[in-house]
C-alpha positions, 0 to 999 in steps of 0.5 A: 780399943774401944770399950762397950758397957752394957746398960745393966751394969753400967753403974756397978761398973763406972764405979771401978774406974777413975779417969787416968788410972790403968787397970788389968781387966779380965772375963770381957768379950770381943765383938766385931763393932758394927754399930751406927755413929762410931767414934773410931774406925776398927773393927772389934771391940771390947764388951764388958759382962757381968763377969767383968774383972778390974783390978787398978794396976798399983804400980803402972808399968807404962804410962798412957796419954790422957788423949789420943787421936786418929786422924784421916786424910781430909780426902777421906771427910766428904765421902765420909759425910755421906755415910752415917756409921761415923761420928762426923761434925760438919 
């Protein structure tokens, strides 16, 4: 799911990750996520406020991927370029 930080906090809160690590993370909201140039295609997403909590996991229970990707059916890509709510390169 994607993560969207408001600007005010944003410092105060990048300080709290480290790329790669996993976290328990409490007090957020989930929006519908409607905005132009997305970077993925569901229709929710996390806001994080200034009553954001993050914890680092000490012991991680599982382990993530540093990437995952979501791919479409290149069928999918010409109508796709003819919309701007997605990020596309052609």
């Amino acid at each position: 799911m994607h993560c969207w930080i408001p600007s005010p906090i944003f410092v105060e809160m990048d300080k709290a990750f480290v790329k790669g690590g996993l976290y328990a993370i409490g007090n957020f909201l989930i929006t519908p996520y409607t905005g132009k140039y997305r970077c993925f295609e569901a229709g929710l997403h996390i806001v994080f406020t200034i009553t954001t909590v993050i914890s680092p996991l000490i012991e991680p229970f599982c382990s993530i991927p540093d990437e995952v990707f979501n791919f479409t059916n290149l069928k999918n890509i010409p109508a796709a370029l003819e919309h701007d709510s997605h990020l596309i390169g052609k």
